[in-house]
Backbone as CSV, one residue per row, in Angstrom:
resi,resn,N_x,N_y,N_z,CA_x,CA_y,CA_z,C_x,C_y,C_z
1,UNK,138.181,113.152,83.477,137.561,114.138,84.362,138.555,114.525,85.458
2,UNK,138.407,115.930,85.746,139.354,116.282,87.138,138.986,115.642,88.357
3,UNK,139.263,115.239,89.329,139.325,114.485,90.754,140.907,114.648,91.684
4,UNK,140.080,114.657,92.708,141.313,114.485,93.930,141.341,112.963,93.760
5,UNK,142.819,112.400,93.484,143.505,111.237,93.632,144.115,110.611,94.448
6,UNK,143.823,109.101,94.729,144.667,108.849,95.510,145.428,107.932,95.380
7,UNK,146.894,107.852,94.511,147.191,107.193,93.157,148.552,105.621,94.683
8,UNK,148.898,106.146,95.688,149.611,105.071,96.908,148.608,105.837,98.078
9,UNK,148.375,104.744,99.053,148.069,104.984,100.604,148.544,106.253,101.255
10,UNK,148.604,107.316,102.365,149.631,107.896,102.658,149.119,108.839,103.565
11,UNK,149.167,110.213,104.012,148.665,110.989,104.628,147.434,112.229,103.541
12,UNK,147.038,112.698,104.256,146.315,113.317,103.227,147.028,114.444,102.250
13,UNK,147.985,114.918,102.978,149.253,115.988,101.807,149.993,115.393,101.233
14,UNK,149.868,114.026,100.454,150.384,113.326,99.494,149.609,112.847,98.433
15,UNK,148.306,113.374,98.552,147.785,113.265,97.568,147.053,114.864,96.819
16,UNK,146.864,114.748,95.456,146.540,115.931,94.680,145.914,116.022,93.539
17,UNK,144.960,116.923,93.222,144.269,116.924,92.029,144.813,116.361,90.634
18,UNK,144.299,116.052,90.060,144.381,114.886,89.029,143.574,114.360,88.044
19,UNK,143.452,113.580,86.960,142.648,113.334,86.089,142.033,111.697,86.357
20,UNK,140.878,111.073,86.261,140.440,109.978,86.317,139.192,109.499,85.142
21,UNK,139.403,108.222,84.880,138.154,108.074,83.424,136.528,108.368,84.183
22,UNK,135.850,109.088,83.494,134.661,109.185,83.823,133.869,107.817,84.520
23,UNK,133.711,107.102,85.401,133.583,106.055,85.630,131.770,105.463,84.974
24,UNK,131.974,104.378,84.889,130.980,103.379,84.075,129.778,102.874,84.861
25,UNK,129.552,102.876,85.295,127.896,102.609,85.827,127.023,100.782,85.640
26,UNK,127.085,100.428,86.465,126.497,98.617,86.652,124.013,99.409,86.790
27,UNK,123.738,98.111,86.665,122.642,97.928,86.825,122.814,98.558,88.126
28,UNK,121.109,99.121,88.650,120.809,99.783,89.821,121.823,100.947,90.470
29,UNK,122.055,101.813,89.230,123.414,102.668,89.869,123.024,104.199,88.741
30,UNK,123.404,105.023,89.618,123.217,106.284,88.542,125.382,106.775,89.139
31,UNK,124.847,107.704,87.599,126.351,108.356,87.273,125.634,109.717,87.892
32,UNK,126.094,110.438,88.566,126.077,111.753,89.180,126.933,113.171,88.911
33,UNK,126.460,114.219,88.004,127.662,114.821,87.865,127.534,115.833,89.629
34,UNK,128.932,115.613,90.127,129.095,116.292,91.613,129.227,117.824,91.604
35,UNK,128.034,118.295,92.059,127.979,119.910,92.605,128.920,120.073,93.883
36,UNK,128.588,119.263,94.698,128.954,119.693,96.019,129.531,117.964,97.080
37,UNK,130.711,118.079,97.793,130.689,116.817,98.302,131.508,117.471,99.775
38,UNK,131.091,116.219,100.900,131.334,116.204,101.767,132.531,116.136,102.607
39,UNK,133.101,116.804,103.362,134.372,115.907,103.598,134.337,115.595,105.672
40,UNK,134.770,114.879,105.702,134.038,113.621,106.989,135.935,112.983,107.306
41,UNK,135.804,112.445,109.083,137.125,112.198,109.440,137.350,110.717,108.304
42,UNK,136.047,109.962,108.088,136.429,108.800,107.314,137.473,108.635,106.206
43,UNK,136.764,110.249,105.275,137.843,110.228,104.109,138.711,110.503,104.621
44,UNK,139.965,110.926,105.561,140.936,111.063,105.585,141.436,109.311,106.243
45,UNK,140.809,109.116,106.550,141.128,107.524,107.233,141.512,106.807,105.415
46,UNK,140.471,106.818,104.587,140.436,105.484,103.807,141.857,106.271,102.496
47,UNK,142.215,107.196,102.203,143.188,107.886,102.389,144.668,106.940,102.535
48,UNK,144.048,106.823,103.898,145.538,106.015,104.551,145.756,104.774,104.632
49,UNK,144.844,104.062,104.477,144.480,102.851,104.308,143.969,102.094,105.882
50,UNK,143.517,103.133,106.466,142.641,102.869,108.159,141.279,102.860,108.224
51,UNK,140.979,102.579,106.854,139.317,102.588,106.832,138.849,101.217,106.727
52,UNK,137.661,100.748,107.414,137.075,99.073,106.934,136.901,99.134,105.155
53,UNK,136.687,100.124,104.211,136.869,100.513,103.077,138.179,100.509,102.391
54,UNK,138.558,99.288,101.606,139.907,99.921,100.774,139.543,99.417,99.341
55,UNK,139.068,100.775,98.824,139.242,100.849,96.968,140.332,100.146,96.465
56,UNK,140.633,99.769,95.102,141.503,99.395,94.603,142.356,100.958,94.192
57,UNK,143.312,101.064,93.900,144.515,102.451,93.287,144.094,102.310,91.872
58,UNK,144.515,103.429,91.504,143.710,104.590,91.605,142.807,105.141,92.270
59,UNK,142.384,105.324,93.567,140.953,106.036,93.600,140.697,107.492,94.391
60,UNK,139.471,108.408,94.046,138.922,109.643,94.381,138.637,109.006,95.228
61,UNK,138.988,109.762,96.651,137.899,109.701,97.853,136.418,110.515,98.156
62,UNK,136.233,110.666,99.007,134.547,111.334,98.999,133.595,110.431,99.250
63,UNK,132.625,110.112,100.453,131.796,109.610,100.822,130.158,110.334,100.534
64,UNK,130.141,111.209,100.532,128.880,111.742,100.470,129.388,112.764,99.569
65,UNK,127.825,113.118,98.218,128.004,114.220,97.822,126.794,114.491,97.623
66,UNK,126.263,115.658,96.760,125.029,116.306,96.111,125.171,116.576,94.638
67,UNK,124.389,116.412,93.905,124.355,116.881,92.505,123.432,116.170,91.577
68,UNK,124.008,116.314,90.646,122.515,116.071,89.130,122.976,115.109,88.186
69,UNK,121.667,113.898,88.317,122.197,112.899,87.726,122.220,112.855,86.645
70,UNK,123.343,112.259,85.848,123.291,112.129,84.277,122.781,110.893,83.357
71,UNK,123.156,110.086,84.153,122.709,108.759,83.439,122.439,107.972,84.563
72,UNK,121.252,107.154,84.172,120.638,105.733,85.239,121.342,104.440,84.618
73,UNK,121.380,103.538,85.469,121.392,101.906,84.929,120.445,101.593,84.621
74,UNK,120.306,99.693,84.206,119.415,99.270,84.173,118.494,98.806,85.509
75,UNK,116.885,98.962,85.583,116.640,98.400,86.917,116.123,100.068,87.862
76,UNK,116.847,100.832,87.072,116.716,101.838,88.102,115.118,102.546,87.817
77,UNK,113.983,102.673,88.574,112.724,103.136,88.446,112.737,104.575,88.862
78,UNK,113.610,105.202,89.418,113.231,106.128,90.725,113.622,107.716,90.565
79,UNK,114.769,107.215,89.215,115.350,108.661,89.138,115.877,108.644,87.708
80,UNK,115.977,109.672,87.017,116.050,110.312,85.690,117.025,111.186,85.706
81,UNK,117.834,111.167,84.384,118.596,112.604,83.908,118.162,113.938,84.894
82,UNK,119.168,114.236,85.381,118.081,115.700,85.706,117.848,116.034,87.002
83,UNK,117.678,114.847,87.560,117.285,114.819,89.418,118.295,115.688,90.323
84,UNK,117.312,116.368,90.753,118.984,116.882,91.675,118.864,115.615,92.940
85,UNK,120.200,115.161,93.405,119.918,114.110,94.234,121.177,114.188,95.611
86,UNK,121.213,114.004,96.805,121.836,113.542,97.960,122.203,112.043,97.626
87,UNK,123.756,111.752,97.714,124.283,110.271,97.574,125.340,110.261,98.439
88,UNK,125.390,108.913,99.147,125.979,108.210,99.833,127.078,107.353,98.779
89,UNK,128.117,107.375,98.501,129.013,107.081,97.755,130.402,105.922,98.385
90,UNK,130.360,105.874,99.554,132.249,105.938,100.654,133.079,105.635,99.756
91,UNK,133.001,106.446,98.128,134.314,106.827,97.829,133.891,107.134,96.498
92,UNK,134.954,107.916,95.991,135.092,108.562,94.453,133.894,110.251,94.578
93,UNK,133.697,110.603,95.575,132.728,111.830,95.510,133.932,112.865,94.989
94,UNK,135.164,113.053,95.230,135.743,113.702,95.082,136.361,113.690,93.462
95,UNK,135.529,114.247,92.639,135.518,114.306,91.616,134.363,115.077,90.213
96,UNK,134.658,115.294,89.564,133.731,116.107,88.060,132.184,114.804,88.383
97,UNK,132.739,113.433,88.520,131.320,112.476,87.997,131.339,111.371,88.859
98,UNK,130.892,110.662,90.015,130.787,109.952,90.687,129.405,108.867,90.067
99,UNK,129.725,107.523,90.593,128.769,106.776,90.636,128.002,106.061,92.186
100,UNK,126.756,105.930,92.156,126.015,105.919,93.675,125.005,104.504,93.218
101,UNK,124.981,104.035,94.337,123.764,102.674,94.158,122.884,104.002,93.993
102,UNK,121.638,103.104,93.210,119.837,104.051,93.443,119.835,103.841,95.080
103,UNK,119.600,102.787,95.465,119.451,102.099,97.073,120.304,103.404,98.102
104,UNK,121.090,104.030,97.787,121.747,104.947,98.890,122.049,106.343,98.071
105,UNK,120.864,107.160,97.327,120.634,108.320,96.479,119.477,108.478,97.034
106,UNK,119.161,109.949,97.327,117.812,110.592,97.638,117.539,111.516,97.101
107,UNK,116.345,111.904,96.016,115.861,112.967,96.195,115.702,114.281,96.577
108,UNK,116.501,115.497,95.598,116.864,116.418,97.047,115.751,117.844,96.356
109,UNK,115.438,118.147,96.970,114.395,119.424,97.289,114.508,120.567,96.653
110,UNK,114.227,121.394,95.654,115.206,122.522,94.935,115.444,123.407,95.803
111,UNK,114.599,123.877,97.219,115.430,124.861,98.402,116.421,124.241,98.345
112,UNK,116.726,122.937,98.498,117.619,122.817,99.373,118.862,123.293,98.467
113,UNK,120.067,123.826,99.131,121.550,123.920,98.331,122.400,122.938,98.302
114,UNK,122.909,122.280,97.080,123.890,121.407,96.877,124.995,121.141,98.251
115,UNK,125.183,122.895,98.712,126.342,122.819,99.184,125.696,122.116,100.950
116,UNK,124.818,122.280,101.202,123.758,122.433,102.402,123.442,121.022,102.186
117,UNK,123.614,120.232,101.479,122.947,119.083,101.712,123.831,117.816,101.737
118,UNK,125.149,118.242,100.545,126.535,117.353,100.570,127.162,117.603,102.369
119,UNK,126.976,118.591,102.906,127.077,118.691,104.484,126.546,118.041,105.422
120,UNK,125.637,117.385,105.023,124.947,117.047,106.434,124.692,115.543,106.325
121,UNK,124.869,114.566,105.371,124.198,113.588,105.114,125.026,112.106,106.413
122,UNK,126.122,112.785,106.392,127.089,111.925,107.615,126.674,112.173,108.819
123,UNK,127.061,113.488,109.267,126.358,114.224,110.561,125.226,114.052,110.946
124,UNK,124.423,114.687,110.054,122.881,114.606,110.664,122.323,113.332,110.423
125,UNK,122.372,112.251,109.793,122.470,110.947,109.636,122.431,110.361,110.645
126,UNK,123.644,110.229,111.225,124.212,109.538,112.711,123.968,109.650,113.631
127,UNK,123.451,111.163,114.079,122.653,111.594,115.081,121.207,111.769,115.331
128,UNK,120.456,111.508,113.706,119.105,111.183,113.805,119.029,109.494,114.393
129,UNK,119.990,108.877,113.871,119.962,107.485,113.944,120.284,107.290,115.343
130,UNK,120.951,107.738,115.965,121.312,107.575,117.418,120.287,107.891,118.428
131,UNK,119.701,109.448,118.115,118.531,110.411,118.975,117.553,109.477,118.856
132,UNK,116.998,109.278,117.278,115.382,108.385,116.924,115.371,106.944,116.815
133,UNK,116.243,106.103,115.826,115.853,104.954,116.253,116.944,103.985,117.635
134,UNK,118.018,104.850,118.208,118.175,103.894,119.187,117.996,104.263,120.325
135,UNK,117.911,105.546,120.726,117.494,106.211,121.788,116.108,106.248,122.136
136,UNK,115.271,106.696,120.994,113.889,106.042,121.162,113.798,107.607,121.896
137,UNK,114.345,108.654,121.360,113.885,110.415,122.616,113.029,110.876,121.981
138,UNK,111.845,111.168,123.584,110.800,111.525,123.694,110.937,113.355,124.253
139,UNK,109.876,113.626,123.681,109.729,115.191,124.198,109.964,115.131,125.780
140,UNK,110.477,116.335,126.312,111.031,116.764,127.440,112.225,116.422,128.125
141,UNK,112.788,114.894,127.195,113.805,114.206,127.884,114.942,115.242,128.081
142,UNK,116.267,114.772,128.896,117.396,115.813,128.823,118.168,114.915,128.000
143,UNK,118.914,115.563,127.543,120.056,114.931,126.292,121.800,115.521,126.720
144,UNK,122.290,114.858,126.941,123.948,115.209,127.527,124.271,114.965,126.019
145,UNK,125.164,116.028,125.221,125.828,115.612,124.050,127.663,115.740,124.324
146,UNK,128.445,115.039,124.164,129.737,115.228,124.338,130.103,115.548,122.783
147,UNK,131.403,116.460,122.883,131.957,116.604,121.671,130.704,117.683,120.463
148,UNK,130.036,118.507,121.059,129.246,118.781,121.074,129.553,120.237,119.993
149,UNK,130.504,120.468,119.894,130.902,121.352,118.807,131.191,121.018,117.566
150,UNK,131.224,119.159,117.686,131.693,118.968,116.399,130.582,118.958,115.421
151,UNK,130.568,118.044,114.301,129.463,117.858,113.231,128.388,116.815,113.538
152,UNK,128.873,116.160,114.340,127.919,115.129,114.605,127.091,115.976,116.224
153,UNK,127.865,116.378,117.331,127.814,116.889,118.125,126.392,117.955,118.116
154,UNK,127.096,119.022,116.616,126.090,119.829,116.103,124.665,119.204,116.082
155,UNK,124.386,118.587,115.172,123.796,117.812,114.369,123.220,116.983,115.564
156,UNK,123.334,116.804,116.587,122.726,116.102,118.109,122.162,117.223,118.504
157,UNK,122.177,118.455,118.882,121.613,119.740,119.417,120.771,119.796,118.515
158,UNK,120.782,120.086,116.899,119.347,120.665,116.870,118.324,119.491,116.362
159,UNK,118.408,118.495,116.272,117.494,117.342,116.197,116.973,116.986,117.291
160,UNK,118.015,117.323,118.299,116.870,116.881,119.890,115.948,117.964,120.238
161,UNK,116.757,119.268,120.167,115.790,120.655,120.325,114.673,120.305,119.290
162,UNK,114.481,120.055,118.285,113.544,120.082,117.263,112.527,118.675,118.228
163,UNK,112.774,118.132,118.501,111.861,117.057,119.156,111.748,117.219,120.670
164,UNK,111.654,118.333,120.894,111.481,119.086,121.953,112.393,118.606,123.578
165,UNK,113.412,118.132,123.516,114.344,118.135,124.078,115.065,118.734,125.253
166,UNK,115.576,118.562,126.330,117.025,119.854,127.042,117.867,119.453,126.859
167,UNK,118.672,120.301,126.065,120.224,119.889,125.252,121.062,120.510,126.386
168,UNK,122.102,119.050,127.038,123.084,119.934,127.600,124.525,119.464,126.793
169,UNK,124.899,120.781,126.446,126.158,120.517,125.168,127.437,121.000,126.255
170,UNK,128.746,119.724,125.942,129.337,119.488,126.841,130.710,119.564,125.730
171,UNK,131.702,120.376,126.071,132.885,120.669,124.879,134.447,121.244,125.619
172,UNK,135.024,121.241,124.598,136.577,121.578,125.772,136.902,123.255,125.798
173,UNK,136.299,123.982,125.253,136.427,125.407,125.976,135.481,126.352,125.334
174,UNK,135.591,127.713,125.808,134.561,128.499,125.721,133.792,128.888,124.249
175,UNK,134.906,128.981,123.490,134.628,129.483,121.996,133.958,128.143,121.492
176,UNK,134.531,127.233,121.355,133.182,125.768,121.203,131.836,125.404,121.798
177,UNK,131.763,126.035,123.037,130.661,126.575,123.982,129.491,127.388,123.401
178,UNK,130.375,128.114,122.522,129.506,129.521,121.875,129.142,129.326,120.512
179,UNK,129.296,128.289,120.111,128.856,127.320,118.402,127.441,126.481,119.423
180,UNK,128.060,125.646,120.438,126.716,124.776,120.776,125.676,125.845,121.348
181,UNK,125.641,127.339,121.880,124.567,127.778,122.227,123.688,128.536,120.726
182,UNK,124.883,129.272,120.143,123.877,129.339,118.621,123.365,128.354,117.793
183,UNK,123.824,127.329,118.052,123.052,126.015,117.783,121.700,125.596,118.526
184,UNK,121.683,126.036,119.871,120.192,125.684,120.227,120.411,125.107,121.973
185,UNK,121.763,124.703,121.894,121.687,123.988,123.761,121.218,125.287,124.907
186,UNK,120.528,124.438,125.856,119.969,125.051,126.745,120.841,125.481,127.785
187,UNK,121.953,124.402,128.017,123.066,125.063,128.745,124.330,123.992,128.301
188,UNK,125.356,124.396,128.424,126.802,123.854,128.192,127.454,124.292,129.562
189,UNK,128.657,122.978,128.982,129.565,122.270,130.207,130.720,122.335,129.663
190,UNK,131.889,122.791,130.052,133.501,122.849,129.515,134.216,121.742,130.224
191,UNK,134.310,120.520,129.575,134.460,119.323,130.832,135.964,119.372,130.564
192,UNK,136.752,120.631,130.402,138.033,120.445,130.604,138.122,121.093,131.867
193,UNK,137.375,122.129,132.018,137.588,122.872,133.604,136.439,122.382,134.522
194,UNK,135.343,121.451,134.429,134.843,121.178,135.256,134.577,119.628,135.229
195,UNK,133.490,118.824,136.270,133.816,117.971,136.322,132.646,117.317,135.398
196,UNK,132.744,116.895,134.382,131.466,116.525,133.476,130.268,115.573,134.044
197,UNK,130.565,114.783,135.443,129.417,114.234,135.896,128.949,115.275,136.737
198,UNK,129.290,115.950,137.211,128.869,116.707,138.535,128.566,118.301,138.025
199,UNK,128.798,118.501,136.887,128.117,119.542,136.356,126.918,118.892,135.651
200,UNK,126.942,117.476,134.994,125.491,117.300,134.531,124.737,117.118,135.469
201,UNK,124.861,116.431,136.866,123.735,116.254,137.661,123.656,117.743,138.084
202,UNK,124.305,118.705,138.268,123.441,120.225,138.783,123.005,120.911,137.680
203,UNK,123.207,120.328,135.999,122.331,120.969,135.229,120.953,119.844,135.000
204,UNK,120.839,119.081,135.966,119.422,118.494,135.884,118.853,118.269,136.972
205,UNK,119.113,119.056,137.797,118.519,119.116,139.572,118.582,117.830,140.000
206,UNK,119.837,117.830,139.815,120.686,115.986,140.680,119.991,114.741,139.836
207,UNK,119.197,114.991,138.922,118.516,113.917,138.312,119.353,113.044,137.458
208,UNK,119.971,113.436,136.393,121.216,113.016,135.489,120.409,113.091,133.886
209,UNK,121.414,112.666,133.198,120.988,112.692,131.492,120.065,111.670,131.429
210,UNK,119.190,111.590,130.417,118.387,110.600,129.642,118.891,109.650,129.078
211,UNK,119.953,110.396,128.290,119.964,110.289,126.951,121.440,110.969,126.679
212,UNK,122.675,110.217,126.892,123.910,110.431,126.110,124.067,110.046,124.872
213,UNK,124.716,111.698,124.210,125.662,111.306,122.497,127.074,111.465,123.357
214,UNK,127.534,110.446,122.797,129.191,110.585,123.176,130.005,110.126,121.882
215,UNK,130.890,110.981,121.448,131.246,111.231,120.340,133.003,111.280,120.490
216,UNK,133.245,111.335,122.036,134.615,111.809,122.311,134.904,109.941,122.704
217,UNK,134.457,109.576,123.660,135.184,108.325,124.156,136.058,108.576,125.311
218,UNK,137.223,107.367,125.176,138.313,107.650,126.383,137.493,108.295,127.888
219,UNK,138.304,108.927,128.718,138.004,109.272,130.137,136.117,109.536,130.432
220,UNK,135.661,110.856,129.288,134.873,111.221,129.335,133.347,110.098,129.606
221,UNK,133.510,109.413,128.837,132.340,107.949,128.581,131.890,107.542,130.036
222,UNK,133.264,107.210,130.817,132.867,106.583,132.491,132.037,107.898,133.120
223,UNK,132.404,109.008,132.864,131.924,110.172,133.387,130.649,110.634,132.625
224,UNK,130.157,110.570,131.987,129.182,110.649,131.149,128.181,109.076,131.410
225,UNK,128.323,108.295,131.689,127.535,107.276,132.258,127.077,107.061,133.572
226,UNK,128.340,107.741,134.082,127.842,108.011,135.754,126.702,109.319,136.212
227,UNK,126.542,110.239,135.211,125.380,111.425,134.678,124.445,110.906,133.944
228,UNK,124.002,109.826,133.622,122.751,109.196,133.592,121.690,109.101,135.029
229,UNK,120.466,109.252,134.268,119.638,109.298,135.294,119.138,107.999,135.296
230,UNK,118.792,107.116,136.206,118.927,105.779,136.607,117.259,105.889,137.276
């Protein structure tokens, strides 16, 4: 089958399309033929060999993909030839036929698009998991998101707006500014020209955030903790 290879460790322009054996399938595992797959900063990490993940060589990278399964293991109750399905893979998506535990494959919706759903399963993942089960955000809270243009960033704006939220999306200049307001934030912060604590307390009438995503780290974090509302 065709696949992106990654035949030594290296940067990501050292590796290139290529041929790999259709891979074989264990109990509790479906073979997936791949419509659509994700690409995330991880795969370029495991790539290089900077990921907590290192495949043995030969291997396709690709963490997340979408598509239609071909064959189940043994054990597997849940899904059939045929399924269109969302899989969690952290590696070999990048390829004609991937294999996925059942345990980290979902069910995917016929609206939904292959390409629409291999997109979001990292992103919107991480930031449901962050917003709902560790944040615990309740309607009306304010939400400070840093890095707020990116995918995860994204993916923090409209899950908090959707749970009725004030998104303040916080990014390094204007044109990234203008992705987080068609996304849904109520107001944005350019914390390269201003000062990211002292613009969040006057976008919450001196009160501070609820509820930080911080996605950037380094300088920003001390400044983004000191814009908590206490």
């Amino acid at each position: 089958m065709k696949a992106f290879v990654c035949h030594e460790l290296g940067p990501v322009e050292s590796h290139a399309p290529g041929e790999m054996p259709v891979p074989e399938i264990a109990a509790g595992e479906l073979r997936v033929r791949v419509a659509a797959a994700g690409v995330n900063f991880f795969d370029t990490l495991i790539v290089q060999g900077k990921y907590q993940i290192r495949p043995p060589l030969p291997f396709a990278p690709g963490g997340e993909i979408a598509g239609t399964v071909e064959a189940v293991g043994d054990g597997v109750d849940d899904f059939r030839p045929g399924d269109r399905v969302l899989a969690f893979t952290s590696f070999g998506g990048y390829a004609e036929y991937t294999r996925a535990k059942a345990s980290m494959c979902w069910h995917l919706p016929d609206p939904v698009r292959f390409e629409t759903a291999a997109a979001g399963l990292t992103t919107y993942g991480t930031a449901w998991f962050a917003l709902h089960d560790l944040a615990r955000l309740q309607p009306g809270e304010r939400v400070l998101v840093l890095g707020a243009a990116g995918g995860v960033g994204l993916a923090a704006i409209q899950i908090a707006k959707l749970a009725g939220a004030r998104v303040i999306a916080a990014a390094g200049s204007e044109e990234r500014l203008e992705f987080c307001r068609e996304a849904g934030a109520d107001i944005t912060i350019d914390y390269v020209a201003n000062d990211l604590k002292d613009a969040a307390k006057a976008a919450t009438d001196g009160k501070g955030a609820d509820v930080v995503v911080d996605v950037v780290g380094g300088e920003f974090t001390e400044k983004a903790i000191r814009a908590i509302a206490w």
